[in-house]
C-alpha positions as CSV (number, residue, x, y, z in Angstrom):
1,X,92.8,175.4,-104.8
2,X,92.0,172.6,-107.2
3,X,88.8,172.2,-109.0
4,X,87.2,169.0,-110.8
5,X,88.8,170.5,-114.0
6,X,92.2,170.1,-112.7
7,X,91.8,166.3,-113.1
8,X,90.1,165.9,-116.8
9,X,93.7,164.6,-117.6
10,X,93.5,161.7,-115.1
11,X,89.8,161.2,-115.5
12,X,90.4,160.5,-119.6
13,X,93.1,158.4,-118.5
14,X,91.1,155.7,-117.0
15,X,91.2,152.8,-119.4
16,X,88.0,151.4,-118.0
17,X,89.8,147.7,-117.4
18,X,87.8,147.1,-114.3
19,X,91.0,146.1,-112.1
20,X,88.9,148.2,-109.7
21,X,86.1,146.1,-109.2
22,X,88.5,143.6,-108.0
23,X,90.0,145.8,-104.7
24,X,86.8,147.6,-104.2
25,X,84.8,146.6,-101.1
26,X,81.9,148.5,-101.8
27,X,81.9,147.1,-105.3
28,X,81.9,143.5,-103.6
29,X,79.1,143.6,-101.5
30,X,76.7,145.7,-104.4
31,X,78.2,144.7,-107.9
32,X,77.2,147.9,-109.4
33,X,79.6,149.5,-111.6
34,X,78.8,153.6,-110.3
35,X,80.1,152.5,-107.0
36,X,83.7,152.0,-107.8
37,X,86.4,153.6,-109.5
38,X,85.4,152.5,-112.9
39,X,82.1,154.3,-112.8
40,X,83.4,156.9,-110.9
41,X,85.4,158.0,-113.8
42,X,82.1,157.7,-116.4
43,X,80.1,159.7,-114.3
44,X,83.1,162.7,-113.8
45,X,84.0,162.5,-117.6
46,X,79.9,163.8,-118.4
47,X,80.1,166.3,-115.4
48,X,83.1,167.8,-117.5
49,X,81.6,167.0,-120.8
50,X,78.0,169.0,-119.5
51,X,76.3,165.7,-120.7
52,X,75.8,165.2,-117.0
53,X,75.1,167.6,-113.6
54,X,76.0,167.3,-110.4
55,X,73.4,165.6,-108.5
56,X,72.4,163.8,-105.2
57,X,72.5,160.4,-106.8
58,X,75.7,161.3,-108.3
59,X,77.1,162.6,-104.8
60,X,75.5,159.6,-103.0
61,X,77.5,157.1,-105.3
62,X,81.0,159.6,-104.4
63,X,79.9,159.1,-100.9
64,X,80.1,155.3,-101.2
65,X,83.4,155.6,-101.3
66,X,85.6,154.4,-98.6
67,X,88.4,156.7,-99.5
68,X,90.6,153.4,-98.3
69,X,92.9,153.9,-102.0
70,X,93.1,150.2,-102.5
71,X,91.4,150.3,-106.1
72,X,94.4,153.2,-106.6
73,X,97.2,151.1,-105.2
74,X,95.9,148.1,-108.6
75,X,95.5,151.0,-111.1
76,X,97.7,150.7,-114.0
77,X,97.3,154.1,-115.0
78,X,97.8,155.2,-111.4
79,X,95.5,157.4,-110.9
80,X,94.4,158.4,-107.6
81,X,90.7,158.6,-107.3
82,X,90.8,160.3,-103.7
83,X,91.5,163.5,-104.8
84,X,89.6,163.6,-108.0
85,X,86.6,162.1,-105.2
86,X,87.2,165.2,-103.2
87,X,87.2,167.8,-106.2
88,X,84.3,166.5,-107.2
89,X,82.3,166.9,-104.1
90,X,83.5,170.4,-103.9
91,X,80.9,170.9,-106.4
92,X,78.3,169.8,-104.8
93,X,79.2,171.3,-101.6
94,X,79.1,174.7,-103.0
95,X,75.6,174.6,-103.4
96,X,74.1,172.1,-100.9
97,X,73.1,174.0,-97.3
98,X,73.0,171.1,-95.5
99,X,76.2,169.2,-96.2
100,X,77.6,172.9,-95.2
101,X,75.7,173.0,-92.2
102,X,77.6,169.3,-91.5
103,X,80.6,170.4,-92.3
104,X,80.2,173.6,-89.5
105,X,79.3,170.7,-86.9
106,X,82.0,169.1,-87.3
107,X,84.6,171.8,-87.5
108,X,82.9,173.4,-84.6
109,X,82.0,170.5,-82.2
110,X,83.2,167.7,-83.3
111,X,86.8,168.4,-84.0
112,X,87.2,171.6,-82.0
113,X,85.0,172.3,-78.6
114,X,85.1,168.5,-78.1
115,X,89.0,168.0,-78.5
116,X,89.6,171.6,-77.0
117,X,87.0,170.4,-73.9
118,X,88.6,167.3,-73.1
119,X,92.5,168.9,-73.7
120,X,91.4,171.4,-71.1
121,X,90.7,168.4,-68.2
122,X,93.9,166.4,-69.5
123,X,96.9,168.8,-69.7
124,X,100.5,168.4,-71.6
125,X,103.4,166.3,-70.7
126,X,106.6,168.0,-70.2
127,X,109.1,166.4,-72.0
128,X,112.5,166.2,-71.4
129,X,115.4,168.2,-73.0
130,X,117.4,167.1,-75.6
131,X,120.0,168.5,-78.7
132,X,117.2,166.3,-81.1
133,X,114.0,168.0,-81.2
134,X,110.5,167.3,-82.4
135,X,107.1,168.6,-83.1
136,X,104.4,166.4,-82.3
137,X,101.1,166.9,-84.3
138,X,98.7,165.1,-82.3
139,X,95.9,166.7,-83.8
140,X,92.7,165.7,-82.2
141,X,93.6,162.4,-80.9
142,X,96.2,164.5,-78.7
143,X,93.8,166.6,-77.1
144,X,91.6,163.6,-76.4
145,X,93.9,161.1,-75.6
146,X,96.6,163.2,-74.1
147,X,100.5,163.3,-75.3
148,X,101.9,161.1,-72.3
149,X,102.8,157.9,-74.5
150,X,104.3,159.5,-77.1
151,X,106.6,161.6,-75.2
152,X,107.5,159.1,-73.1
153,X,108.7,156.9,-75.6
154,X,110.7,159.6,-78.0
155,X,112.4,160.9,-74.5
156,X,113.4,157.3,-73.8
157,X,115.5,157.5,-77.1
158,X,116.8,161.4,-76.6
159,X,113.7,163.1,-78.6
160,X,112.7,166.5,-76.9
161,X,108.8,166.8,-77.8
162,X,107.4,169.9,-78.7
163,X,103.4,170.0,-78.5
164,X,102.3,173.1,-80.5
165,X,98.4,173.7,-80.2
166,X,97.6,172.5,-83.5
167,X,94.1,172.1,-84.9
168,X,92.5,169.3,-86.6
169,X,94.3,168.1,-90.5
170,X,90.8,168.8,-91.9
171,X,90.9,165.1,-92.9
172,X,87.2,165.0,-92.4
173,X,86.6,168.2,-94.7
174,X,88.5,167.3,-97.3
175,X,86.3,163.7,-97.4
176,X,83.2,165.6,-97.2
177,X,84.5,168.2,-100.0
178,X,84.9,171.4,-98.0
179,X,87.3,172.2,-99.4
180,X,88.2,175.6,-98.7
181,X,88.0,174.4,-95.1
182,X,90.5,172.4,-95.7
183,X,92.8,174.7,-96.8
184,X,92.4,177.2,-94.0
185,X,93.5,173.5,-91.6
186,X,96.8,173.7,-94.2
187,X,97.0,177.4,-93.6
188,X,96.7,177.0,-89.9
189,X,99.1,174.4,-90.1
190,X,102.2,176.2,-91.6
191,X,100.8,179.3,-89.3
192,X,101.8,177.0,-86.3
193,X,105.2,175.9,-88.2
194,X,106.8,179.3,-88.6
195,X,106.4,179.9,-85.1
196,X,109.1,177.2,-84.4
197,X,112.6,176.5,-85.6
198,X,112.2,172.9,-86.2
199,X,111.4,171.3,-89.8
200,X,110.6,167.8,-88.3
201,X,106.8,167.3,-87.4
202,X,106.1,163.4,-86.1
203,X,102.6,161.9,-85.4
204,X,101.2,158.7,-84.4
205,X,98.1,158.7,-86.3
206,X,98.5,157.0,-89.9
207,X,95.5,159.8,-91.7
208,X,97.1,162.7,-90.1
209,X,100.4,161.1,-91.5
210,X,99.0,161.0,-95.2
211,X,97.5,163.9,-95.2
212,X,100.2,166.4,-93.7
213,X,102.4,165.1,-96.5
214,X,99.2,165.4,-98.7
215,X,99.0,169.1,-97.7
216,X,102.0,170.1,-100.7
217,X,99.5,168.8,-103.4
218,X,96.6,171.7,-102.3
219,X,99.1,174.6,-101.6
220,X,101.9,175.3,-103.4
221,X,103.9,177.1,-100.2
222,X,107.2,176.6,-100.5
223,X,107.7,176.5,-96.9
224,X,105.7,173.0,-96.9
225,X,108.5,171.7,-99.0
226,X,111.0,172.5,-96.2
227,X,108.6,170.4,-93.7
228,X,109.6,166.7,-93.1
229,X,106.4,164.7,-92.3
230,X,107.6,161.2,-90.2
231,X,105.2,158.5,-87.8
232,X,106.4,157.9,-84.8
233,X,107.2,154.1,-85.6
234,X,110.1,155.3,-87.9
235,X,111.8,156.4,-84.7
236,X,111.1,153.3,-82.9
237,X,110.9,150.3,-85.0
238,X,114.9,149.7,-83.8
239,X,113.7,149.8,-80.1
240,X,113.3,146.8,-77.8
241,X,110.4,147.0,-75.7
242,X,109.2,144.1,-73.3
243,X,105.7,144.0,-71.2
244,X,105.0,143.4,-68.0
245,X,103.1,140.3,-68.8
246,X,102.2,138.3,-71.6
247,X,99.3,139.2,-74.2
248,X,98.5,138.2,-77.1
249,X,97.3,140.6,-80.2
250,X,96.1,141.3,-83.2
251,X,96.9,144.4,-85.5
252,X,94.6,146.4,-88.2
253,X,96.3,148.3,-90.5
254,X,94.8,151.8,-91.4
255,X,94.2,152.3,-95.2
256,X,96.9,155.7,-95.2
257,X,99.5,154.3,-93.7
258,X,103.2,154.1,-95.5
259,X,105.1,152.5,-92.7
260,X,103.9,149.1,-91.9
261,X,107.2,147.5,-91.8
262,X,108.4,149.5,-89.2
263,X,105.2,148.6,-87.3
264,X,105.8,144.6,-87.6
265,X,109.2,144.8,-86.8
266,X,107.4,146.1,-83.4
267,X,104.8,143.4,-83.1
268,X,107.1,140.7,-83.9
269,X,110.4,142.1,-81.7
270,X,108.6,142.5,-78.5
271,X,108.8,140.5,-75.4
272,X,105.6,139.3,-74.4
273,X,103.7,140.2,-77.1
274,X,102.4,137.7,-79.0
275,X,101.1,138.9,-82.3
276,X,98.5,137.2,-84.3
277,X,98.0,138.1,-88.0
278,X,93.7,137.9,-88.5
279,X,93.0,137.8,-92.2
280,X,92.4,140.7,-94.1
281,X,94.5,142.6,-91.4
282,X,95.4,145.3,-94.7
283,X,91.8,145.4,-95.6
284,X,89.4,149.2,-94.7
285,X,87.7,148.6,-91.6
286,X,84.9,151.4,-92.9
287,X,85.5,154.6,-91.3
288,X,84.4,156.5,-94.1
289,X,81.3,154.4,-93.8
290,X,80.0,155.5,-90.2
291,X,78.0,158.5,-91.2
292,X,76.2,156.6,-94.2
293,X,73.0,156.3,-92.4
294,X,71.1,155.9,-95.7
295,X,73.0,152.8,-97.0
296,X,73.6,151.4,-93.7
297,X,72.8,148.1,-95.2
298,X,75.0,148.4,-97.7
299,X,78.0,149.6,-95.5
300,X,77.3,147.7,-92.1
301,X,78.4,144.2,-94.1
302,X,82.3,146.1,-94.1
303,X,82.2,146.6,-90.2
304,X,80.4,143.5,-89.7
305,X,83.2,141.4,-91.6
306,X,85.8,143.9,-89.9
307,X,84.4,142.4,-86.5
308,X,84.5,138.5,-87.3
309,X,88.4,138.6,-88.6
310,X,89.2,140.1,-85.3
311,X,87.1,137.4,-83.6
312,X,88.6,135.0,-85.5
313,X,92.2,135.3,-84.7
314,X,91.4,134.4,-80.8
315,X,92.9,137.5,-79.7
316,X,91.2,140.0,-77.3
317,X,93.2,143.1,-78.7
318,X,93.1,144.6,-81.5
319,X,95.9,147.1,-82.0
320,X,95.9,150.1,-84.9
321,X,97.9,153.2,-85.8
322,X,94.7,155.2,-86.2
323,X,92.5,157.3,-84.1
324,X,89.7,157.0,-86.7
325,X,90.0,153.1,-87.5
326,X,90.7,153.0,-83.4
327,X,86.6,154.3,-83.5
328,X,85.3,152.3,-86.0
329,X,86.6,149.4,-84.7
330,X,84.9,149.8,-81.5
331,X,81.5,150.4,-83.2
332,X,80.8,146.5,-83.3
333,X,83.3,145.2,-81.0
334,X,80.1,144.5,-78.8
335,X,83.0,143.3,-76.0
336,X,84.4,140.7,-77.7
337,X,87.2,142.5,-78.3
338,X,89.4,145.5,-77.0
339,X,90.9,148.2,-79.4
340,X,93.6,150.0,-78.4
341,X,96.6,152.5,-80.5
342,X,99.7,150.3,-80.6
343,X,101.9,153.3,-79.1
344,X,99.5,153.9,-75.7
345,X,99.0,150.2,-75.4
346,X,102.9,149.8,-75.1
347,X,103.7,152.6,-73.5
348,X,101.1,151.6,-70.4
349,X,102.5,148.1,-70.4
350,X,105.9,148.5,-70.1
């Protein structure tokens, strides 16, 4: 498992240009240099000097973070200041009872007797047969929302759906730096894996995407390297789909997700649908945000501004690829607006 020491290289890399500032929306709304990248960096590079410790205010400012990887996407040194953000609050996670007291909510309730609750009153579609076989991670937007969309729609193009009982990515420990945590979800994961003959594992959600294929840079299994990681839009951006009736649309897209163009080929090719791009469709709509109860000020201006795009555009849907962006959304949608995952909303409308 990787420690902050791991990333001195890419810390000392930082040229301290500021690009950052630019792509950070945090850094927008308070102007001060420790929330973004830039600062980031500064703080880290005394941690590993010892000219600094690893503090609340320090962890507060890494907390800030939206994790959203736009400030990466600019950096001319590409460096990827999600993982370093993670490796970093792995230090102060190892000594701070109550963000591991969190982290055992959440793995126990919140992502496991929750999902495994609900699961229980919504049981498994069967899928069809077929020579092409899949296995869906649904994780636990599955066990919440059920599997029927996404097999019906892989079956209606000769996909057989297999729906192991997987557990949650760990997403949510790696943000909060639990980090060994994590690695038992990646452990779990290829547990599940060997247990099936089939090296193709598709999901719908766009974090669960990113970080199944992010698994390979925290465990060096070689069987992970055998494991082809694909969203379900890459099987259906081909397909022609038409509603019942006409509806018009708008789309967020999540922060870790690789395959937009697949996903506008969709909105734009199908009947009935008529898709409206709200500005700042691309932009975080500040997931990582919901729990920050002590800057609420601070972070409430993302979802706030999230809210009045959507507005905006006229349209009373808001389609995503992303069970967490699908809950943020719905934070301040206050009704004026109806958030929906693109696949369920076409699969119940066609």
């Amino acid at each position: 498992m990787k420690q902050l020491e791991d990333f001195k290289e890419n810390i000392h890399r930082c040229s301290k240009c500021g690009l950052c500032q630019g792509e950070c929306p945090i850094y927008k709304i308070t102007g001060n240099d420790c929330t973004v990248s830039r600062g980031h960096f500064i703080m880290l590079d005394g941690l590993l000097k010892g000219d600094l410790k690893m503090s609340k205010t320090i962890n507060n400012y890494l907390d800030l973070c939206l994790k959203c990887g736009a400030c990466s996407k600019f950096c001319p040194s590409g460096i990827d200041i999600i993982d370093i953000i993670a490796a970093a609050k792995y230090e102060y996670f190892k000594s701070h009872k109550i963000e591991k007291l969190i982290s055992l909510f959440q793995k126990k309730i919140i992502f496991k007797f929750i999902p495994n609750f609900i699961s229980f009153l919504r049981p498994k579609s069967k899928s069809k047969t077929f020579d092409k076989k899949v296995l869906y991670f649904g994780g636990c937007g599955s066990k919440i929302k059920g599997d029927k969309a996404i097999v019906k729609l892989l079956n209606n193009i000769g996909v057989e759906v297999i729906n192991p009982e997987f557990s949650c990515c760990g997403i949510s420990l790696f943000m909060r730096g639990d980090l060994e945590s994590f690695n038992n979800s990646i452990n779990n994961y290829i547990n599940v894996l060997k247990k099936y003959d089939i090296k193709e594992v598709v999901t719908t959600c766009a974090s669960c995407e990113k970080t199944l294929k992010d698994y390979i840079k925290w465990n060096d299994s070689e069987f992970l390297k055998e494991i082809k990681v694909k969203n379900i839009y890459e099987y259906l951006a081909e397909q022609s789909f038409e509603l019942k009736k006409p509806v018009k649309v708008t789309f967020h897209k999540p922060c870790n997700i690789s395959n937009y163009p697949e996903i506008e080929k969709i909105l734009n090719n199908t009947k009935n649908l008529e898709y409206i791009e709200m500005k700042d469709f691309d932009k975080c709509c500040g997931l990582n945000a919901i729990t920050k109860f002590k800057k609420y000020k601070i972070t409430s201006k993302v979802f706030v501004q999230k809210r009045e795009n959507i507005k905006s555009s006229g349209a009373k849907y808001v389609l995503t690829s992303c069970l967490g962006c699908e809950a943020a959304l719905r934070l301040y949608a206050f009704g004026a607006y109806k958030v929906y995952d693109l696949i369920d909303f076409i699969s119940d409308r066609i």
